[in-house]
C-alpha positions as CSV (number, residue, x, y, z in Angstrom):
1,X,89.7,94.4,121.5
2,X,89.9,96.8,119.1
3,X,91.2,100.5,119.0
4,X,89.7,103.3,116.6
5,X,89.4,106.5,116.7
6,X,91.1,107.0,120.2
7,X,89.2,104.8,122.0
8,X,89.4,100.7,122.1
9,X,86.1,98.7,121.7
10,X,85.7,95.6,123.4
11,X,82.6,92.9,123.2
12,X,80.1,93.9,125.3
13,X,80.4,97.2,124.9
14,X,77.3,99.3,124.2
15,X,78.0,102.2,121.2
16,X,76.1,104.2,118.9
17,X,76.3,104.7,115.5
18,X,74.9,104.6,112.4
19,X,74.1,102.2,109.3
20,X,74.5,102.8,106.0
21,X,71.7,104.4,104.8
22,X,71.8,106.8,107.9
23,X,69.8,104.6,110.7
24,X,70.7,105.9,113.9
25,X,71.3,103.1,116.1
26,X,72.1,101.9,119.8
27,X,73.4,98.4,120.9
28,X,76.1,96.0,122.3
29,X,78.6,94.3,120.3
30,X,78.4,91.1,119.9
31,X,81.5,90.5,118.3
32,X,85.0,92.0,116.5
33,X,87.3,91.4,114.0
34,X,90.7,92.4,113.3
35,X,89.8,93.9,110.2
36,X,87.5,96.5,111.9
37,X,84.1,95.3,111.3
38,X,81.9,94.8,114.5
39,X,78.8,92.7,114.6
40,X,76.0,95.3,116.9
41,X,72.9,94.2,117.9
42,X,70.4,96.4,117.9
43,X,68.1,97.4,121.2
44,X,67.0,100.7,119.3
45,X,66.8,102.4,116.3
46,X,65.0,105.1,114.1
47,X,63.9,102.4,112.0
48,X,62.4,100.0,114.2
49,X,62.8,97.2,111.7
50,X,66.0,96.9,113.0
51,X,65.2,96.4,116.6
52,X,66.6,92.8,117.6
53,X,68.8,92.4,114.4
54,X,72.4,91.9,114.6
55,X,74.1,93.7,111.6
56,X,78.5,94.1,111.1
57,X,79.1,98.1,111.2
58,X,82.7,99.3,110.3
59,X,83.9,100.3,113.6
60,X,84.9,103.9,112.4
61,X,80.5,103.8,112.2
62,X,80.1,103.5,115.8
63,X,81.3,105.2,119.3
64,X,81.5,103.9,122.4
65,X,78.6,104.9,125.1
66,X,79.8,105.8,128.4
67,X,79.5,103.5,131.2
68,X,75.9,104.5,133.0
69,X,75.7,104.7,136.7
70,X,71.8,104.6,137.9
71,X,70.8,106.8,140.6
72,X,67.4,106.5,141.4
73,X,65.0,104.1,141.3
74,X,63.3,104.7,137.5
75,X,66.9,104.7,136.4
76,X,67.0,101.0,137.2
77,X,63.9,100.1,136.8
78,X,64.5,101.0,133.0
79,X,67.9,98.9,132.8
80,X,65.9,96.1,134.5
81,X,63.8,95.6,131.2
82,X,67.2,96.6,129.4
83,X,68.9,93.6,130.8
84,X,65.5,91.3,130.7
85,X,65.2,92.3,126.7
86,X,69.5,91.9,126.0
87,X,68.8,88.3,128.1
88,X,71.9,89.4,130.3
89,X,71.3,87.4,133.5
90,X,74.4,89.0,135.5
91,X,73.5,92.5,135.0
92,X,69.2,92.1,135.7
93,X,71.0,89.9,139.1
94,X,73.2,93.0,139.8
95,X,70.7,95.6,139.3
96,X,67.7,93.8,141.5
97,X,70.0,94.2,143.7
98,X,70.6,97.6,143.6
99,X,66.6,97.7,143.7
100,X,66.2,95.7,146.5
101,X,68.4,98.1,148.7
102,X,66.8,101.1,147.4
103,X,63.1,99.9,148.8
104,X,65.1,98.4,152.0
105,X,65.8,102.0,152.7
106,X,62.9,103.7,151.5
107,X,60.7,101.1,153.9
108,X,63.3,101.9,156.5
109,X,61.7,105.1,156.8
């Protein structure tokens, strides 16, 4: 963990931020280091070169996102290919889930 700016990042968490030469970016860090440096990879970016890359960003670069909470089905269907693309098997299983009892209840009509 690490705390900046009034808030504590942890790995895992997704942020925002922005590279040196002014990339606005969004991803999940990978990793931390007590000397404030935080290794982000990238899901998107205004420069889609960067897409896929894992870069270290000063951690005074980046915020925290909050957490999401999905509603409706196109919510969730969109962090289905989120957790497909990040390869993060927990979070696709969780959120098929939440999928699965969404069209229960829909076919329940």
């Amino acid at each position: 963990m690490l705390s900046t700016n009034n808030f504590i990042l942890k790995t895992g968490d997704w942020v925002k931020g922005k590279l040196r030469d002014e990339e606005l970016i969004i991803g999940y860090i990978e990793s931390l280091d007590i000397s404030g440096v935080v290794k982000v990879t990238i899901v998107t970016s205004d420069n889609n070169k960067m897409i896929g890359k894992t870069v270290p960003i000063l951690s005074e670069r980046v915020k925290s996102l909050p957490v999401s909470k999905a509603i409706n089905k196109a919510q969730i269907l969109f962090l289905i290919d989120l957790a497909l693309s990040t390869g993060d098997q927990t979070w696709f299983i969780e959120l098929s889930s939440k999928l699965n009892s969404i069209n229960e209840l829909v076919n329940q009509s």
